[in-house]
C-alpha positions as CSV (number, residue, x, y, z in Angstrom):
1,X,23.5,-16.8,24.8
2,X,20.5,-16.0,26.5
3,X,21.7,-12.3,26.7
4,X,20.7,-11.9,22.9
5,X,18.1,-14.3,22.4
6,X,15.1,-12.8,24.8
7,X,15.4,-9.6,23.6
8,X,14.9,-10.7,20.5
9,X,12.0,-13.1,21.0
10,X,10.7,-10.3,22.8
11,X,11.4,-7.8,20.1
12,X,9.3,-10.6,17.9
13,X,6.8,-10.9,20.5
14,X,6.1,-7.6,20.3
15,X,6.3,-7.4,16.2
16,X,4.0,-9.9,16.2
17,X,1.3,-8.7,18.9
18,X,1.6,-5.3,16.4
19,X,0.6,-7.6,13.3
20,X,-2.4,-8.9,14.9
21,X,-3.4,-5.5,16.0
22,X,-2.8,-3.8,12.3
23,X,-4.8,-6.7,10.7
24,X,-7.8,-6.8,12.7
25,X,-8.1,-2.7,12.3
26,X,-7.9,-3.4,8.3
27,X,-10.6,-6.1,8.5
28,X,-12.8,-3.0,11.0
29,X,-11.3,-0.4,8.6
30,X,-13.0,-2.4,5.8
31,X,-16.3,-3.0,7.3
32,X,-16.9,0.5,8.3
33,X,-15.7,1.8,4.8
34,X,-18.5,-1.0,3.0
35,X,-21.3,0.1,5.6
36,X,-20.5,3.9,4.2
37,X,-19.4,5.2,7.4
38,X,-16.3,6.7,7.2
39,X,-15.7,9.2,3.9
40,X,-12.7,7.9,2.2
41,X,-13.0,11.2,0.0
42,X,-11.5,13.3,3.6
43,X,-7.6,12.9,2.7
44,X,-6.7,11.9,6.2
45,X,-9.2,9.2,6.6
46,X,-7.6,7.6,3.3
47,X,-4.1,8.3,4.5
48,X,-4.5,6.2,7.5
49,X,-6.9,3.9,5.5
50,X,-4.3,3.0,3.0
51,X,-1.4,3.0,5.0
52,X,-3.4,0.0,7.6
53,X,-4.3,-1.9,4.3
54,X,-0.8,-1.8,2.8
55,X,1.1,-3.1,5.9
56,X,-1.5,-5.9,6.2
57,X,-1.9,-6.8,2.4
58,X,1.2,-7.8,2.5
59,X,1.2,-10.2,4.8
60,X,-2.1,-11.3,4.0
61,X,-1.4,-11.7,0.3
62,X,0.7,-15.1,0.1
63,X,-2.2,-16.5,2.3
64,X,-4.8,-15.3,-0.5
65,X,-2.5,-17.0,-2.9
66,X,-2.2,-19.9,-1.5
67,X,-5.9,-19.9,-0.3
68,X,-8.4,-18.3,-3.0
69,X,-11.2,-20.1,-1.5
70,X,-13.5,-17.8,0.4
71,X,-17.1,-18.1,2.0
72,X,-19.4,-16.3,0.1
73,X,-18.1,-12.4,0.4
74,X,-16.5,-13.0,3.1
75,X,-12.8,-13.6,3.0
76,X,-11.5,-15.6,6.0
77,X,-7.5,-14.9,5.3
78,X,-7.3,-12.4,8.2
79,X,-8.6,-15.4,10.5
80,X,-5.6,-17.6,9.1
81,X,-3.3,-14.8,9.5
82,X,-4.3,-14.1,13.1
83,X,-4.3,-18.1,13.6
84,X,-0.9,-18.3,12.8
85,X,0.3,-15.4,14.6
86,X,-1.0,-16.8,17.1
87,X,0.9,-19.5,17.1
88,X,4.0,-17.7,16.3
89,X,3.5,-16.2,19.4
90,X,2.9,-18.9,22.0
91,X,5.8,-20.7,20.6
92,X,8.2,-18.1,21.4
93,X,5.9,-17.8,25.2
94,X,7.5,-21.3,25.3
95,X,10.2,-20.3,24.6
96,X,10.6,-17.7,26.9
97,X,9.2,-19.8,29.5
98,X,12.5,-22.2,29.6
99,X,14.6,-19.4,30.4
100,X,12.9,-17.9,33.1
């Protein structure tokens, strides 16, 4: 059983480490764009601009559902997100721990 199941809590591991990493660029990626740093007229900037905010709006969009609250003008659903990754991720560590 083992044969199939680390791969694929690695495979998650890794999905997840990924979603951290794309989330925290959009959250950058959105600072940068409000201090008027990068040009999001330049077609390649909004290429990779749009394509970082699409593949983390949606998994920050049932948070902002169910969490509408923010703090001011700043919006702390990234920080959930990244919480619960997180936590994702040292559960399946556990995990992984048992069988090795």
């Amino acid at each position: 059983m083992d044969i199939f199941l680390v791969p694929t809590l690695l495979l998650a591991k890794a999905v997840i480490g990924m979603a951290i990493v794309i989330t925290v660029a959009d959250v950058l990626l959105s600072w940068l764009i409000a201090a008027d740093i990068f040009n999001i007229n330049n077609k390649f900037v909004y290429a990779v601009i749009d394509t970082v905010s699409r593949l983390s709006g949606f998994m920050l969009a049932p948070i902002r559902r169910r969490m509408p609250i923010s703090i001011g003008m700043l919006d702390i659903s990234p920080v959930v997100l990244i919480l619960l990754l997180t936590l994702c991720e040292n559960v399946i560590n556990r995990i992984l721990l048992k069988f090795y």
